[in-house]
N, C-alpha and C positions, 0 to 999 in steps of 0.2 A: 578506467577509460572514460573519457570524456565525449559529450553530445558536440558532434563538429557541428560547426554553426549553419542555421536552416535546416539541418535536420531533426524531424520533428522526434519526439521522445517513444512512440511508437510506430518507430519504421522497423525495427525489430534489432538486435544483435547484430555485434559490429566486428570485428577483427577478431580473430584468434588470439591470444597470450602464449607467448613462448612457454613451455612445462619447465626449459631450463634444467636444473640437473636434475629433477625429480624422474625417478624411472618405475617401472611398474603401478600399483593401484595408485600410487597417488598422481600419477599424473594423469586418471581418469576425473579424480575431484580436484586437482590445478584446476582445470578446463572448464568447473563447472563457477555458476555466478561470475562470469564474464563480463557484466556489467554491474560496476556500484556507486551506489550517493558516497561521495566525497565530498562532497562542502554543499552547504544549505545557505540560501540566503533568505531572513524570517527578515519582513517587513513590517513593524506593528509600534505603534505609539507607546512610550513612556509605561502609560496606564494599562495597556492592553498584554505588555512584556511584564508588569510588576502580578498580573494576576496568575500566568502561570510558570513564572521563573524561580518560584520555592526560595524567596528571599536569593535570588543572584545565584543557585546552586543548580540548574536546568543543565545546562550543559557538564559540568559535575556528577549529576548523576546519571544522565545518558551515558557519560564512559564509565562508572562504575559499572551500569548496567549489563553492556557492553563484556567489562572485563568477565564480570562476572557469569556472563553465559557462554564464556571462551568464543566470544565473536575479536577473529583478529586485529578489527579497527572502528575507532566508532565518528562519525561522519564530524567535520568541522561546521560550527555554528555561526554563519554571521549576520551580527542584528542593527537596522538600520530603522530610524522612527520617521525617516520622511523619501514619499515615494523619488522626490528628484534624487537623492542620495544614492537610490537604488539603479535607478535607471543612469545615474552616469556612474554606476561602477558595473554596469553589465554594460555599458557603449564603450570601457577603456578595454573590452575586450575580457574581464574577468569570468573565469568559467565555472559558473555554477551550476549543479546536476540537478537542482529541486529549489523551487521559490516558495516558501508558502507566505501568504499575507492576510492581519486580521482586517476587520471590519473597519478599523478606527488606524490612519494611519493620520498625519500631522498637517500634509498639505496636500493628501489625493482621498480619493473614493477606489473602495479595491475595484471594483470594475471600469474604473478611469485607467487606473492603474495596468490591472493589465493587458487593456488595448496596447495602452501605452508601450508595453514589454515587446507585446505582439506586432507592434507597427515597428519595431527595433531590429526585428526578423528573430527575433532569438525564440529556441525551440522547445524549453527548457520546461515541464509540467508546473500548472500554477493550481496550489495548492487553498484554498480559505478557510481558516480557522475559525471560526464562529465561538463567541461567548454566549450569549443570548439568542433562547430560541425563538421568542418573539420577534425581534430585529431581524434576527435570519428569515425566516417567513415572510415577512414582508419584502424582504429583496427578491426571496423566490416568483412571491407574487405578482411583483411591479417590473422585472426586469429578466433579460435571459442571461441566465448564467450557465451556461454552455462553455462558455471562454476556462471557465476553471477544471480541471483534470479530477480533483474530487471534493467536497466540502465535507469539513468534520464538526465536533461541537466540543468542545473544550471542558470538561466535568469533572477535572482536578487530580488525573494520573498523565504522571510527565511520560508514561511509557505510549500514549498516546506518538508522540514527535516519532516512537520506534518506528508504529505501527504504519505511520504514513510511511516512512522510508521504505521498510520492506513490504510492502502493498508494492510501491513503483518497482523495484528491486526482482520482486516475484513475477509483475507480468513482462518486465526486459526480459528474464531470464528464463522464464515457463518454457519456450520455444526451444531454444539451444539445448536445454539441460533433462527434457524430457524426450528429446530424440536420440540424447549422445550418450546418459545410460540411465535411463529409465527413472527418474525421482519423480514421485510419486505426490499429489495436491490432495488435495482436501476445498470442494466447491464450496461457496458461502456463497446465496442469497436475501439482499437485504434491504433494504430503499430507507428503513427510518433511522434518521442521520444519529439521532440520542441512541438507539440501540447500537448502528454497530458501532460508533463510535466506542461503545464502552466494551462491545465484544470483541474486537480486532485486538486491541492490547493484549488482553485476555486470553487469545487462542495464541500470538505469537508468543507471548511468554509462556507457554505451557509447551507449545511446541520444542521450543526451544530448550528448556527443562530436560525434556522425554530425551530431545536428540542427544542430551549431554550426555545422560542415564545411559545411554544403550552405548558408547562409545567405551569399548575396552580401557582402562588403566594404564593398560601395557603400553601404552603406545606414546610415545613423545609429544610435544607441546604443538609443532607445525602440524603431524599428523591428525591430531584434534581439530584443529583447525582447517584442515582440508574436508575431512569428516564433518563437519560443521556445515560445509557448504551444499550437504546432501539432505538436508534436514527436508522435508515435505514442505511446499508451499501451501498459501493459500489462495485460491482465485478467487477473490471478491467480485462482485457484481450487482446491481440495482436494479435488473428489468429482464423479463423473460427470455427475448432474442441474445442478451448477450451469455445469459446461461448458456443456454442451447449450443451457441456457438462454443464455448468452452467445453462442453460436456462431449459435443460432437467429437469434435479435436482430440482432446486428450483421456478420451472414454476408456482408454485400456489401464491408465494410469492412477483414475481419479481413486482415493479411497474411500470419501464416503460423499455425501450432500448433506451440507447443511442447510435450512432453507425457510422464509418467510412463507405466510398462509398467500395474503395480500399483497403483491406488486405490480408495476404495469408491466403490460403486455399490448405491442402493438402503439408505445403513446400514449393508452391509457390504463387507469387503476384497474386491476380484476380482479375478483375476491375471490376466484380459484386458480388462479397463476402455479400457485404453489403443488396443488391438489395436481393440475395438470401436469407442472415437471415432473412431482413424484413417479407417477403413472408411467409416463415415458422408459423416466429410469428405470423402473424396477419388469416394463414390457420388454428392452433390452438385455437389462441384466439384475434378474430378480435377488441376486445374491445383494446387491451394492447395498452397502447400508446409508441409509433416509431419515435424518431426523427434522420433524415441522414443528414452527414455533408459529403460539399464534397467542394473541389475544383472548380468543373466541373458543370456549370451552364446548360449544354444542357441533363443533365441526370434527370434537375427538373421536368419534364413531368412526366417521368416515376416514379420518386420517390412518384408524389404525385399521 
């Protein structure tokens, strides 16, 4: 299903999909992942595609990857080095589900860039890939980057491109798929971009693994694949309020908390952010299991 145009990427799930002849359980997991990235459009200079495109093989191994974790389809790639290239093939009406663009593209600045997208009315999540985390800090610094849906940092795993997909994938579909039968998330709290960036990959592909694991033998190739679509999400997040919000919501679901010491709260940095979600969680529901990651070894006392 595709984002109609002006509508923004988080207005929530969109039409029903016909279940068609599937009858019984499976047309409980037809219904489920209702919304998916189908074509990517990656905006990024020459230079910036030759660092993580594994010698021309990136998209290559996204659908290996893909195959190999019996995901039924793996998203089409398209790469463009110069921002007007991009912006007159999203104005001939081309529909693409996910932009991401790096720092360096030919003839724009990504945040010229995707004003630019944005003044086009198109709705579409703008993604920025980051090479350099010096460069990226300084754009933090000097500029609001607000306009991008999430920023990641690029450290030389192509499962990275996964991660960003099913991050968008999981909060379209969190809503629909945790009311209609119950699939179950896994919260992640985290603000520094080097770590999740290298954690994300990491949890979805293990996720991913387990879901295979527990999927009966017995069962046919489509059936796998319906199965596939029940696999636990992950609610990522960057800052207190929008835990909270997620934890609120889908508190009967969630299976555990993963979670920073240190993130803001409120706008700004707080160095028990973490300390305080745990508390909540565990004053509601003392069973949920809580794991805190932190830097700072003299705060293990209290943690445990």
């Amino acid at each position: 299903r595709r984002l109609p145009q002006g509508r923004r990427f988080d207005d929530g799930p969109g039409p029903r999909l016909s279940p068609g002849a599937f009858t019984g359980y499976s047309q409980n997991f037809l219904d489920l992942m209702r919304w998916r990235v189908r074509e990517v459009l990656l905006v990024s200079s020459h230079y910036d595609s030759y660092l993580f495109d594994e010698d021309g093989q990136l998209y290559g191994l996204i659908q290996d990857e893909y195959l190999g974790l019996s995901m039924s389809h793996s998203p089409e790639i398209v790469k463009v080095s110069k921002a007007s290239d991009a912006l007159e093939m999203i104005k001939s009406g081309r529909e693409f589900d996910l932009i991401i663009t790096t720092p360096h593209i030919e003839d724009s600045r990504p945040l010229q860039f995707a004003k630019q997208v944005r003044e086009l009315g198109a709705a579409q999540p703008i993604t920025l890939l980051a090479f350099d985390n010096r460069e990226l800090s300084s754009l933090l610094a000097q500029h609001d980057t607000t306009i991008f849906d999430r920023i990641f940092i690029w450290q030389g795993d192509f499962r990275l491109i996964i991660a960003i997909i099913k991050d968008l994938e999981d909060r379209m579909n969190v809503e629909h798929d945790t009311g209609s039968v119950g699939v179950q998330s896994i919260l992640l709290i985290e603000d520094n971009m080097r770590f999740y960036s290298a954690l994300l990959p990491e949890m979805y592909a293990e996720i991913l693994k387990q879901t295979r694991r527990l999927i009966s033998e017995g069962r046919n190739i489509s059936q796998r694949y319906l199965r596939m679509r029940a696999r636990p999400k992950i609610l990522f997040c960057t800052d207190f309020e929008s835990a909270m919000k997620y934890f609120t919501r889908y508190r009967e679901a969630i299976l555990g908390v993963i979670s920073d010491i240190d993130f803001p709260r409120g706008g700004a940095p707080d160095p028990r952010a973490g300390l305080d979600f745990a508390r909540h969680v565990k004053g509601l529901q003392p069973d949920m299991p809580v794991l805190l990651q932190s830097y700072h070894p003299e705060i293990e006392k209290e943690a445990a």
